[in-house]
C-alpha positions as CSV (number, residue, x, y, z in Angstrom):
1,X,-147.0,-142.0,262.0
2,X,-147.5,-144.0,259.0
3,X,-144.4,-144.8,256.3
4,X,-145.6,-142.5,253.8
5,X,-146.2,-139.1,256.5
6,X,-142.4,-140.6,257.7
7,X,-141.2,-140.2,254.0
8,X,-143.0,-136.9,253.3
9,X,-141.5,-135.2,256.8
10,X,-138.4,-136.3,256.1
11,X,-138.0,-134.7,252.4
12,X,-139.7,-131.5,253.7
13,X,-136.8,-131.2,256.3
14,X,-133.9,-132.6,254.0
15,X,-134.5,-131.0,250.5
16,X,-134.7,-127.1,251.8
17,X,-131.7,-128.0,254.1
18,X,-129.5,-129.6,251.0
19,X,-130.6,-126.8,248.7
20,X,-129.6,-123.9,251.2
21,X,-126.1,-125.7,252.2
22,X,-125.0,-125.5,248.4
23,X,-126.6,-121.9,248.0
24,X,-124.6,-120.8,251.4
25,X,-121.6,-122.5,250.2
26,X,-121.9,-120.9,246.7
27,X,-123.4,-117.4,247.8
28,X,-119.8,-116.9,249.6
29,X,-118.0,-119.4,247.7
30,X,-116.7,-121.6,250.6
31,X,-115.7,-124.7,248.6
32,X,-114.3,-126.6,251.0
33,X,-117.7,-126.6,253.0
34,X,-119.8,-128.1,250.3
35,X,-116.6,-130.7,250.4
36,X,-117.3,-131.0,254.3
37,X,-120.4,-131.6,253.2
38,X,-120.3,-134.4,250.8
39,X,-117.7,-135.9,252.6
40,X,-119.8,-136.5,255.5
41,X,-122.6,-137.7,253.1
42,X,-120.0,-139.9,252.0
43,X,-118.4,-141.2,255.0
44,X,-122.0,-142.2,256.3
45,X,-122.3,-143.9,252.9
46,X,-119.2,-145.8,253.1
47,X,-119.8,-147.0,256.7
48,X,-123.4,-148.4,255.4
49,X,-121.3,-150.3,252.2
50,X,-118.8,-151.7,254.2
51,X,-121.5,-153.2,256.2
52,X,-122.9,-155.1,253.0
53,X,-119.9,-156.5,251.7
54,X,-118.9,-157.3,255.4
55,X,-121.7,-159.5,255.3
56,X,-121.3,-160.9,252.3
57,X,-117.7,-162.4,254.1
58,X,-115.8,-159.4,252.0
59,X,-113.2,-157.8,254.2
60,X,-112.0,-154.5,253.7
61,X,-109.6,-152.2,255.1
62,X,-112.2,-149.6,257.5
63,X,-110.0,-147.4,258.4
64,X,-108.0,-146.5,255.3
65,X,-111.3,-146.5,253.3
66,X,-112.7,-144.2,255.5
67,X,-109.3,-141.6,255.1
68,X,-109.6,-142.1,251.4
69,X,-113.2,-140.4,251.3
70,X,-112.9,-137.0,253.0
71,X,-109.1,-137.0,251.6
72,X,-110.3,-137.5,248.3
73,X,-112.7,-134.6,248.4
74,X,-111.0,-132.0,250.0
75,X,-108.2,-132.4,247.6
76,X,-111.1,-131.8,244.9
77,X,-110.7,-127.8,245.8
78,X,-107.4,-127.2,245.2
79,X,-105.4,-127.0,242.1
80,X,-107.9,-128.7,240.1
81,X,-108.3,-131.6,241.6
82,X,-104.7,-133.4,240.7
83,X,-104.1,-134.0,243.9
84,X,-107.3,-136.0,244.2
85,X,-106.6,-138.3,241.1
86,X,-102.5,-139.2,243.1
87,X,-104.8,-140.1,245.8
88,X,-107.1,-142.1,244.4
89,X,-103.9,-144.2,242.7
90,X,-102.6,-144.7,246.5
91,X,-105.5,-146.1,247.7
92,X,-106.0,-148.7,244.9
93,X,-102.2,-149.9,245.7
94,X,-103.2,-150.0,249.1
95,X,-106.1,-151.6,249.5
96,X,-104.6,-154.3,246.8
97,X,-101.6,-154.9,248.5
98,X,-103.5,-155.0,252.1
99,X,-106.0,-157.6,250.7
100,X,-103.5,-159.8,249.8
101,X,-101.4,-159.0,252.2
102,X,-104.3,-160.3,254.5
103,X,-105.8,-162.9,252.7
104,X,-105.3,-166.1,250.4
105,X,-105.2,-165.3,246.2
106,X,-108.8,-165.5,246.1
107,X,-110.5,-163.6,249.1
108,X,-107.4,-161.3,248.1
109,X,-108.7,-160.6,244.8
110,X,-112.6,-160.3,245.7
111,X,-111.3,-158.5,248.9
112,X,-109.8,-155.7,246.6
113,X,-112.3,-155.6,243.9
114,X,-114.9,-154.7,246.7
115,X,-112.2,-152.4,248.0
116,X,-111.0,-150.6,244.3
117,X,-115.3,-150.7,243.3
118,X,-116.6,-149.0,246.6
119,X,-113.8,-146.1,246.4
120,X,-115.3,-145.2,242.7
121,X,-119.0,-146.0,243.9
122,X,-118.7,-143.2,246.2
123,X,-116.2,-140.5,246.4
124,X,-115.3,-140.6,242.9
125,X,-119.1,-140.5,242.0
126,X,-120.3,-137.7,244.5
127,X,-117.1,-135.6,243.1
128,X,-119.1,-135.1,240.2
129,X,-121.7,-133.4,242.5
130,X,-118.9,-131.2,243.6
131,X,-117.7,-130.6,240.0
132,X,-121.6,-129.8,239.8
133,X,-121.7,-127.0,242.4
134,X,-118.4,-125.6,241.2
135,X,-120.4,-124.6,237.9
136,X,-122.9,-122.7,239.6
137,X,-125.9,-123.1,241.9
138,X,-128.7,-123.6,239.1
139,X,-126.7,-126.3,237.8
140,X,-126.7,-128.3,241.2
141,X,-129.9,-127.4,241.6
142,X,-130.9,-128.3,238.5
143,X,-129.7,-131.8,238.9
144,X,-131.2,-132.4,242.0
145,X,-134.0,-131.6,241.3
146,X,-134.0,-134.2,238.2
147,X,-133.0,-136.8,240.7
148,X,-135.6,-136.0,243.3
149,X,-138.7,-135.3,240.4
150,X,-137.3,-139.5,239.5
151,X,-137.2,-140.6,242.5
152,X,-140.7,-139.0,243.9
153,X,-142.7,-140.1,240.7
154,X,-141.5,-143.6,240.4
155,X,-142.4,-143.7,244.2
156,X,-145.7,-142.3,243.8
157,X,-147.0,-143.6,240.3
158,X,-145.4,-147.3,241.2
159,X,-147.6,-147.0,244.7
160,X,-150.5,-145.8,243.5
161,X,-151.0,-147.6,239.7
162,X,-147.8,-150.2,240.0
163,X,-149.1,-153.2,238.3
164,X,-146.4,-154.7,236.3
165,X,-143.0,-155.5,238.2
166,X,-139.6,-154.4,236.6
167,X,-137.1,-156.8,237.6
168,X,-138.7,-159.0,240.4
169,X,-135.4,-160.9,240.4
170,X,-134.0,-157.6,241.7
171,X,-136.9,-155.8,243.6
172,X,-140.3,-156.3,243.9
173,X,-141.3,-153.2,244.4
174,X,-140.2,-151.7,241.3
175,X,-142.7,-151.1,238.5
176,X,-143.0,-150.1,234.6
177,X,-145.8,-147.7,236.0
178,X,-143.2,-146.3,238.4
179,X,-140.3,-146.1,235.9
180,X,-142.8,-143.7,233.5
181,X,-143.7,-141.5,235.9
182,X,-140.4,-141.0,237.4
183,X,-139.4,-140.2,233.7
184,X,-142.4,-137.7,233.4
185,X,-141.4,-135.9,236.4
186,X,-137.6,-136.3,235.9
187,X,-138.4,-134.3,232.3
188,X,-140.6,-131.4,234.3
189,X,-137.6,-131.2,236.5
190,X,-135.1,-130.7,233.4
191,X,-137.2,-128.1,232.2
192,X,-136.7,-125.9,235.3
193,X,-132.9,-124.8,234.2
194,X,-133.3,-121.2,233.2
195,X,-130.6,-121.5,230.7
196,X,-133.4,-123.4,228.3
197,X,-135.9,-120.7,229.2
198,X,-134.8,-118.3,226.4
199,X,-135.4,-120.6,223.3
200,X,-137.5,-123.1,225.0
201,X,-138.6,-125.0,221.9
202,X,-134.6,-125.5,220.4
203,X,-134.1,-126.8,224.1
204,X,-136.8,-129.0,223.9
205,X,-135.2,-132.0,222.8
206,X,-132.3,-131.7,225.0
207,X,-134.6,-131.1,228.2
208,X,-136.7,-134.3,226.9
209,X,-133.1,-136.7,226.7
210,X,-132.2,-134.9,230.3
211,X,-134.7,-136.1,232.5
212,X,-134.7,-139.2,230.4
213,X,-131.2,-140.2,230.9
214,X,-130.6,-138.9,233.9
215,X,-133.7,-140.4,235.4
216,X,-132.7,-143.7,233.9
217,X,-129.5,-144.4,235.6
218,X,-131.0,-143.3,238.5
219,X,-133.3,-146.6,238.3
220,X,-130.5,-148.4,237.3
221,X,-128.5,-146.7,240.2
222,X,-131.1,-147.6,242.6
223,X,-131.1,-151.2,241.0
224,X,-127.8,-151.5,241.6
225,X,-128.0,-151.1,245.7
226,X,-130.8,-153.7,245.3
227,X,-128.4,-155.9,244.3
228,X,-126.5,-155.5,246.6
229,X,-128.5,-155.9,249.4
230,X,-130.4,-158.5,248.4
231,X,-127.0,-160.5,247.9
232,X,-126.2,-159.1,251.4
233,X,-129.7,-160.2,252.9
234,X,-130.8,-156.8,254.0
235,X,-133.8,-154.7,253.2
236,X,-132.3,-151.3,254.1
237,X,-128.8,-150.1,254.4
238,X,-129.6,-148.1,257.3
239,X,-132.8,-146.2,259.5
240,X,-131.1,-142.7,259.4
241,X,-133.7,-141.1,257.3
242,X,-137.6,-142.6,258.7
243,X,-139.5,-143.7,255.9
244,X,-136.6,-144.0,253.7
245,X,-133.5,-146.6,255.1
246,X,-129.7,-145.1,255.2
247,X,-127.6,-142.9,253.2
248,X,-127.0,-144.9,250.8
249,X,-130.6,-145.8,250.0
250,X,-131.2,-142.0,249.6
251,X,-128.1,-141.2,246.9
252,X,-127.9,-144.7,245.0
253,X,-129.5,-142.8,242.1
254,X,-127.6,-140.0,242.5
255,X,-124.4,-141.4,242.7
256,X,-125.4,-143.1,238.9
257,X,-126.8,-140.2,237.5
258,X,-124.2,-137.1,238.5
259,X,-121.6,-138.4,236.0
260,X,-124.2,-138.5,233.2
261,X,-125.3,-135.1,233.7
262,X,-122.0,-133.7,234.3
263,X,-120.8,-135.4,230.8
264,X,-124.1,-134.2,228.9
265,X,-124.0,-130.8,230.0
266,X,-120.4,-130.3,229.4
267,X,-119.6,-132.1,226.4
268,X,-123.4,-132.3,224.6
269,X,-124.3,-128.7,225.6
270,X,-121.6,-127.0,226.4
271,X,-123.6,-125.3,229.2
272,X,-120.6,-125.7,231.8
């Protein structure tokens, strides 16, 4: 099977099945699922980060970073989420005081920068996907499908017409060609909310700055993981999904982008 039928198969199995776990959860509102859910997203995430900075010579407490992300989710449901915000304190202070605890002043402080980073790279980040889903299933829909218009035209457009590298520091497989047509089909996949249906032409504007936005930081999310895997001397984080690497390769956009839309919907629109 060739890289690209791998890639196709795999988003034909794993889009539906996303889409119909956050629909289920939000059909019968079972919160703590789509928590279940992201946690383990998460978890598999974290396992793949601590990996990189492992072999950059960073070490970092496994276990209690592992706690920290399903604890931090789950405590999303309740109450607010307070709970989640004393528990995201704790862990700083403990993965501070273990990294010095462990280590000389220097690979103490590098130790808990990687630590204190990687807890607001991913649970904090994906929390936002829960805040997401607690507004209401077009909304995390909506997003996602943002996210996965990005990532499928800059795939696309970059293999097909790719000509002139973005950053070849970073990657060389990223391309301005790529970049505009994951902006194209980032902005047809903003115009799918049916809230902008109504009054299409007033929403225009706001659907245009969407997909460009959000489909930004999803290049600069994806940029980002680059980075840090080049610096770590892998080309993939993982081989959990064929045709596309690990977790983290598949929600390094994401993980940029749900903050942004979160923030423009609430505070620009007012839709949420």
């Amino acid at each position: 099977m060739t890289p690209l039928a791998k890639r196709l198969l795999t988003a034909v199995v794993a889009i539906p099945s996303v889409l119909l776990v956050f629909w289920l959860c939000d059909r019968y509102r079972v919160d703590w699922g789509v928590c279940l859910f992201l946690s383990a997203v998460t978890m598999t995430a974290g396992w793949e980060y601590l990996g990189l900075v492992a072999n950059l010579g960073i070490p970092l407490p496994k276990e209690l970073f592992m706690f920290a992300i399903p604890a931090y989710l789950m405590l999303l449901v309740p109450w607010r989420g307070e709970y989640a915000i004393v528990l995201a304190a704790g862990v700083i202070y403990l993965i501070v005081f273990y990294s010095f605890s462990r280590r000389g002043a220097r690979e103490g402080f590098f130790s808990s920068l990687a630590g204190i980073f990687g807890f607001f790279y991913l649970p904090v980040t994906i929390g936002f996907v829960y805040l997401l889903y607690k507004a209401g299933f077009p909304y995390i829909a909506h997003f996602l499908l943002i996210v996965w218009g990005y990532d499928s035209g800059a795939y696309f457009v970059g293999s097909l017409l790719g000509r002139h590298q973005l950053l070849p520091r970073i990657s060389l497989a990223k391309t301005w060609e790529g970049v505009a047509g994951g902006l194209v089909l980032a902005t047809v996949g903003a115009a799918l909310l049916p809230a902008f249906w109504g009054e299409f032409f007033r929403w225009a504007p706001h659907i245009v700055a969407l997909g460009v936005f959000v489909g930004a930081f999803c290049q600069l999310g994806d940029l980002f993981e680059s980075l840090l895997k080049r610096a770590a001397g892998v080309k993939d984080t993982g081989h959990l999904f064929p045709g596309h690497g690990g977790m983290l390769d598949r929600v390094d956009g994401l993980l940029a982008a749900a903050p942004v839309y979160f923030f423009y919907l609430r505070y620009i629109l007012g839709l949420i």
